[in-house]
DONUVEX-151967 format. One record per residue (C-alpha): residue number from 1; x, y, z. Coordinates in steps of 0.25 Angstrom, whole numbers, always signed. Layout:
DONUVEX-151967
- num / X / Y / Z
- NUM / X / Y / Z;
...
END
This chain:
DONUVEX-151967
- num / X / Y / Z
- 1 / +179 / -37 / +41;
- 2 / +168 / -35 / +31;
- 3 / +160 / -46 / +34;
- 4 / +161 / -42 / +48;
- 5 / +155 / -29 / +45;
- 6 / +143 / -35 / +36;
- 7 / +140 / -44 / +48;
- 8 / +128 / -37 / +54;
- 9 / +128 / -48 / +68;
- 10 / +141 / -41 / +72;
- 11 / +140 / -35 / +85;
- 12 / +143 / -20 / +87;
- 13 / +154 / -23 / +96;
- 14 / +162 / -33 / +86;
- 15 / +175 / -29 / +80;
- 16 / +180 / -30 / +66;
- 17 / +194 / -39 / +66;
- 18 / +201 / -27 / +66;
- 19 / +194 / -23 / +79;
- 20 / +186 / -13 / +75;
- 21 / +171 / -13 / +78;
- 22 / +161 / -17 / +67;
- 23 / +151 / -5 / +70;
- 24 / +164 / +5 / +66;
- 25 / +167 / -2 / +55;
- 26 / +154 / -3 / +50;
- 27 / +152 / +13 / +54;
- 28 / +164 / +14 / +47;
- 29 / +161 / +6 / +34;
- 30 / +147 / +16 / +33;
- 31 / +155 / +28 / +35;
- 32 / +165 / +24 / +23;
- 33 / +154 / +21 / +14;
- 34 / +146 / +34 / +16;
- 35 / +159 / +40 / +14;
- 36 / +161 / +35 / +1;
- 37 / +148 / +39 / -4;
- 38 / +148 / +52 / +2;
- 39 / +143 / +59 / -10;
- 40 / +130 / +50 / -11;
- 41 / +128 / +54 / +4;
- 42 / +130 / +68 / +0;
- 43 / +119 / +66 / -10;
- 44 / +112 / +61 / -1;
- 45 / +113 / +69 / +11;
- 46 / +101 / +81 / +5;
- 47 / +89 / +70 / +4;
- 48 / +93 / +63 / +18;
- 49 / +91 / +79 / +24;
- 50 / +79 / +80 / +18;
- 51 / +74 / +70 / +20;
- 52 / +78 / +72 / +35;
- 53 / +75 / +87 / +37;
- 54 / +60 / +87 / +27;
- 55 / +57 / +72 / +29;
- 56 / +61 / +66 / +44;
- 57 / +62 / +79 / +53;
- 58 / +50 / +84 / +51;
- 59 / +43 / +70 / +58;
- 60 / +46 / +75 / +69;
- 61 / +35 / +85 / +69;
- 62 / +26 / +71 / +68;
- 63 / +24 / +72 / +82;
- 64 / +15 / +83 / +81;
- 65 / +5 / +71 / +79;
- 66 / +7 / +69 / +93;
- 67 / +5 / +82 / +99;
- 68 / -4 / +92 / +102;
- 69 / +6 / +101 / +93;
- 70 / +5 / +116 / +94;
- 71 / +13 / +125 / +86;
- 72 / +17 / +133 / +98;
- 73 / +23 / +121 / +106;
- 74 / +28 / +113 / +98;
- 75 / +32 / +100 / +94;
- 76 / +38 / +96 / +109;
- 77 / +30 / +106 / +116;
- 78 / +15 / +100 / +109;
- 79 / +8 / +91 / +118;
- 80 / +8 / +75 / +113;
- 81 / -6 / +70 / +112;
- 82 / -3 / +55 / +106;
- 83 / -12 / +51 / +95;
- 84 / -23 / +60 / +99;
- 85 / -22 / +68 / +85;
- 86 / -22 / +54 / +78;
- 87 / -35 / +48 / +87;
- 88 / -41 / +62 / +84;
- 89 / -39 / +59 / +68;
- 90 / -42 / +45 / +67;
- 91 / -56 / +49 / +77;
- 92 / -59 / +60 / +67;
- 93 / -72 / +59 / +58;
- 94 / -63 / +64 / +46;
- 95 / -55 / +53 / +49;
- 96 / -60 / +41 / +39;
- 97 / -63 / +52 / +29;
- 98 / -48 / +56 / +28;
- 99 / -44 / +43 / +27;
- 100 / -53 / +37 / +17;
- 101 / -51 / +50 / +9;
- 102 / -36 / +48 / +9;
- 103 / -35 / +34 / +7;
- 104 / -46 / +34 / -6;
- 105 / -38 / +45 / -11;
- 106 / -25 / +38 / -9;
- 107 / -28 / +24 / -15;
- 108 / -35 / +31 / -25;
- 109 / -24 / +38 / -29;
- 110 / -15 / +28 / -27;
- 111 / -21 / +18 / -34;
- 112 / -24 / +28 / -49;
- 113 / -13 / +35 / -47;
- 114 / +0 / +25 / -44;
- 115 / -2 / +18 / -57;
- 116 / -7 / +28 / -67;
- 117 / +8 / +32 / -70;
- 118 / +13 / +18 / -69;
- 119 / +3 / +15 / -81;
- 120 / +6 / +30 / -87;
- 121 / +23 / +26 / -87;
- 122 / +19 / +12 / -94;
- 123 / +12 / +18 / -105;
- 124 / +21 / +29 / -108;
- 125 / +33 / +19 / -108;
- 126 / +27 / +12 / -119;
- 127 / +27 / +26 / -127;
- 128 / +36 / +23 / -140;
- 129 / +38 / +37 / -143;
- 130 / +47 / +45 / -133;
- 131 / +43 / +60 / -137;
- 132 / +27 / +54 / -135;
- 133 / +33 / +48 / -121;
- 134 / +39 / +61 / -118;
- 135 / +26 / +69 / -119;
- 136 / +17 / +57 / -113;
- 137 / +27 / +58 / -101;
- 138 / +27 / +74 / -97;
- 139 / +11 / +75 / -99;
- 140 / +11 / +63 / -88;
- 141 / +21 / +71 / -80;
- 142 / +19 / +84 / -81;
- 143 / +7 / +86 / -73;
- 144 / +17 / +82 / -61;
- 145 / +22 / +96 / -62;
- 146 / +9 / +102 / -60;
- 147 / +6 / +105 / -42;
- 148 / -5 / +101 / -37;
- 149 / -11 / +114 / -34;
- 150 / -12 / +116 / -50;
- 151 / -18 / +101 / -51;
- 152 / -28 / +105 / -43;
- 153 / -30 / +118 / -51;
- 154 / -34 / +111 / -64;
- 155 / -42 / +101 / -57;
- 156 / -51 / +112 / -54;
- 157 / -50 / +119 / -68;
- 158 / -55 / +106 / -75;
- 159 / -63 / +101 / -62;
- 160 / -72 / +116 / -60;
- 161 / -86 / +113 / -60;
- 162 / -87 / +127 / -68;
- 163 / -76 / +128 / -78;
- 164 / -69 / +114 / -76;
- 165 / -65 / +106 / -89;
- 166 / -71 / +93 / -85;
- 167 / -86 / +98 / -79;
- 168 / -86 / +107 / -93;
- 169 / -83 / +93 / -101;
- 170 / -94 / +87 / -92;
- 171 / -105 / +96 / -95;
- 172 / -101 / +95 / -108;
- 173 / -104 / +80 / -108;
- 174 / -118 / +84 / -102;
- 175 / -113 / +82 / -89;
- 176 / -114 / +88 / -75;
- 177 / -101 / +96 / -70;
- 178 / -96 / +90 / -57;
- 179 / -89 / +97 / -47;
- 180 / -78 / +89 / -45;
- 181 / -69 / +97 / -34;
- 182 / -82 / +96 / -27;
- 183 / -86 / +82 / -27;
- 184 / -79 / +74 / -17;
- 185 / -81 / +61 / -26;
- 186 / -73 / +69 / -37;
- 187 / -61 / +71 / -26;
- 188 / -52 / +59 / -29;
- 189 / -54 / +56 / -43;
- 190 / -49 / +72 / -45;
- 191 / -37 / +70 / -36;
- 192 / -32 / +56 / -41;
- 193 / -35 / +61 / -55;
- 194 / -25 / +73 / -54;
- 195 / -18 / +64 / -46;
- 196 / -14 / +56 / -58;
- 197 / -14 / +65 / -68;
- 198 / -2 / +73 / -60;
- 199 / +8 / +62 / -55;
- 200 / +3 / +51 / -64;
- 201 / +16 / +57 / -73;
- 202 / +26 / +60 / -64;
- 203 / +25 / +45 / -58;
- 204 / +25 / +41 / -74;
- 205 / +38 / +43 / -74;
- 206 / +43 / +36 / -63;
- 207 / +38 / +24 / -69;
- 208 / +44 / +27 / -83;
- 209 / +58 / +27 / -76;
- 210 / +56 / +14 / -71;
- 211 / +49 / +8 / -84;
- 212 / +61 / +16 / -90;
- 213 / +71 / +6 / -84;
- 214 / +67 / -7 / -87;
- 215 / +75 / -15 / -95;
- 216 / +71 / -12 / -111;
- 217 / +77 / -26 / -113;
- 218 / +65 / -31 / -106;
- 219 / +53 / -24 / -116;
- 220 / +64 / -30 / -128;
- 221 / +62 / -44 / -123;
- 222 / +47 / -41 / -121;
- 223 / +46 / -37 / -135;
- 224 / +53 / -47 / -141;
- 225 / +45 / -59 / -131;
- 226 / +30 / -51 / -139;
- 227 / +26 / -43 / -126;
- 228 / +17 / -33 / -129;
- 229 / +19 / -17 / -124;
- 230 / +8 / -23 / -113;
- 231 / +15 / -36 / -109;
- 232 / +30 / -27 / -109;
- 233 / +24 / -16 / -100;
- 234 / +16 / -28 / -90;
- 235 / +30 / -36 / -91;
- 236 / +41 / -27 / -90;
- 237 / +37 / -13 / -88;
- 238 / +27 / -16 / -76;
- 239 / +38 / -25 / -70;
- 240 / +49 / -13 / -73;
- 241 / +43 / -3 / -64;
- 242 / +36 / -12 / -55;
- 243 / +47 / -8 / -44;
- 244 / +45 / +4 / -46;
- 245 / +30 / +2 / -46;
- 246 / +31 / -3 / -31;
- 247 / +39 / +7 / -25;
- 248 / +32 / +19 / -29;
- 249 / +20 / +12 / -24;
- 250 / +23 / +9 / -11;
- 251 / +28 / +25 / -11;
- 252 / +13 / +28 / -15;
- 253 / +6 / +21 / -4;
- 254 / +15 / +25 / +6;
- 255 / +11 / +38 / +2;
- 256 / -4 / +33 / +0;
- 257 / -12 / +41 / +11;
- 258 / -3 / +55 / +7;
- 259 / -14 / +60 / -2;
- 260 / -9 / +72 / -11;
- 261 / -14 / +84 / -1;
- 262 / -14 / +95 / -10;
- 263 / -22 / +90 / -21;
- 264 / -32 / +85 / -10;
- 265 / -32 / +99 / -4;
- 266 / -34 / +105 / -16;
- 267 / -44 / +97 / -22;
- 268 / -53 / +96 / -7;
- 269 / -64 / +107 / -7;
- 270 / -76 / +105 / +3;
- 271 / -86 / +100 / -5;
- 272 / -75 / +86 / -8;
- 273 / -70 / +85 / +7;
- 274 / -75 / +70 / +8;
- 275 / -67 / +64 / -2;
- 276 / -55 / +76 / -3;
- 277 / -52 / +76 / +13;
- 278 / -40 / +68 / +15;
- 279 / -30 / +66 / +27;
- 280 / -20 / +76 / +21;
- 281 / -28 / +87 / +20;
- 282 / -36 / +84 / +33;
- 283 / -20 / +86 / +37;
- 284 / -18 / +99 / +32;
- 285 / -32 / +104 / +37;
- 286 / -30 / +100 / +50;
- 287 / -14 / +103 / +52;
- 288 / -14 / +117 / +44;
- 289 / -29 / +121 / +43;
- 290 / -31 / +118 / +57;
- 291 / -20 / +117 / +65;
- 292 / -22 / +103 / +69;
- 293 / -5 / +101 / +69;
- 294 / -6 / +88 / +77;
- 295 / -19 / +82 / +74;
- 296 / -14 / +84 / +57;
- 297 / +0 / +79 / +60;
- 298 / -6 / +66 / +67;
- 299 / -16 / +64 / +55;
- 300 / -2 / +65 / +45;
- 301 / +6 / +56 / +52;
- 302 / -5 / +45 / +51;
- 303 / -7 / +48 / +35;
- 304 / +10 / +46 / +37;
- 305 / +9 / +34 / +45;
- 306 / +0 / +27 / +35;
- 307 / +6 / +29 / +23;
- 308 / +21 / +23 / +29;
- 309 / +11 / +10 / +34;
- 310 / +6 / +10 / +18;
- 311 / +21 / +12 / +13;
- 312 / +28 / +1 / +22;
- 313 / +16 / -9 / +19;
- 314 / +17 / -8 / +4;
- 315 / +33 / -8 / +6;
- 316 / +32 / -20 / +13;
- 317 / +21 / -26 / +1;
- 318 / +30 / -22 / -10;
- 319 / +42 / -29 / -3;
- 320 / +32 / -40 / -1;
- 321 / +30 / -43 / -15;
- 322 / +44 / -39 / -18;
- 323 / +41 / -27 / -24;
- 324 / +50 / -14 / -23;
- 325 / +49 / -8 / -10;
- 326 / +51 / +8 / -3;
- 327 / +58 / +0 / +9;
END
């Protein structure tokens, strides 16, 4: 009977030798196993509702990219227009500008930000002395408790062409002050710089778990063999988190093109709209600003449809080369 049941080429209308069909005992064999798990179910049950009530329901609303939605109608009762609101945006002069603005930013970002922290863990796992590690580790980190509205706050304190620190150190040099929340070119090296300097710490630690449990056996046989801290960190450490590595990669360039919009917002004044205009912001212009429901709508659902083509083709890479993979 039990290799029956693990045949999967059994058709649904076999019996079992005791002349009971194979879909019931199957049915039956799942509904005996959930119950003796009940309590991980149980435990589980809050994160599958909200993922289903916050995260699954409200695609239904995505249709709205397809209508002529008005508030008053609504969803059923607004017109269907097809892909007009995404030939409309991909017509659009503002077009190649929000998409070379968020994809500079984003590969930017992507390629300073991701792996600062791996090399900030790697060096702070090599501190001797766990009180210094202690304090190294909640200066990186603590800037992660810190909103962005305030981040923003203090880039302009120390950023003011008037009173900011940095143009008071410049004119002391015999320099020019520069206003930098003026100057488009100044833009991204702002924004990737905060960037770094507020989540660098909080994805520090995520690499110190991992580097936290590899085998210490394996630094004593380095040791004993005359690896250096250089050859150990290359040959064990780098190979330790590496899956770790991979995963939390592929999870970054699936979400490549969703730019941080607040700090972009924020940071955006008109005098820096050619380089600070991206397609989040453009979103929130034109869907709450404007009132462009269906046209903003259309314009995130491609942003969304891009980043799932990035995520499944690095998956697919990573389980290429045999890496660790999100599917």
């Amino acid at each position: 009977m039990t290799a029956q049941l693990n045949t999967p080429d059994v058709p649904a209308s076999s019996e079992s030798p005791r002349g009971v069909p194979v879909t019931r005992s199957r049915t039956a064999l799942r509904l005996r196993r959930v119950l003796r798990a009940w309590q991980l179910y149980v435990l589980l049950a809050p994160v599958l509702l909200y993922f289903a009530v916050f995260k699954y329901w409200p695609m239904y609303g995505v249709q709205i990219a397809f209508r002529d939605y008005n508030p008053s109608d609504g969803f059923s009762g607004s017109p269907w227009v097809g892909l007009a609101h995404f030939e409309r945006f991909f017509s659009s002069f503002q077009f190649d500008l929000l998409l070379t603005n968020t994809l500079v930013l984003a590969v930017l970002n992507l390629l300073v930000v991701f792996p600062i922290p791996i090399l900030l863990a790697l060096l702070v796992n090599q501190l001797v002395s766990q009180r210094f590690r202690n304090v190294v580790q909640t200066v990186l980190y603590a800037p992660a408790f810190i909103s962005t509205v305030i981040v923003v706050g203090i880039i302009y304190v120390f950023f003011s062409p008037r009173s900011g620190l940095v143009n008071h150190v410049i004119s002391l040099v015999g320099g020019t002050p520069i206003n930098f929340l003026a100057e488009p070119g100044w833009f991204r090296p702002l924004y990737i710089g905060s960037g770094v300097w507020q989540d660098a710490g909080f994805s520090m630690v995520i690499y110190l778990a991992a580097l936290a449990g590899i085998d210490p056996s394996l630094h004593e046989a380095a040791k004993i063999d005359g690896a250096s801290a250089l050859q150990r960190i290359r040959h064990v450490d780098v190979p330790g988190i590496l899956p770790v590595v991979s995963i939390l990669f592929i999870l970054a360039v699936g979400n490549l093109l969703n730019v941080g919009f607040e700090k972009a917002l924020l940071l955006q004044t008109p005098l820096n709209m050619s380089t600070s205009q991206i397609i989040q912001t453009y979103v929130y212009q034109a869907g709450l600003q404007q009132a462009q429901f269906s046209y903003s709508a259309a314009i995130g659902l491609f942003n969304s449809l891009i980043n799932l083509g990035l995520l499944l083709t690095f998956n697919w890479v990573a389980r290429r080369f045999q890496q660790s993979s999100v599917i």
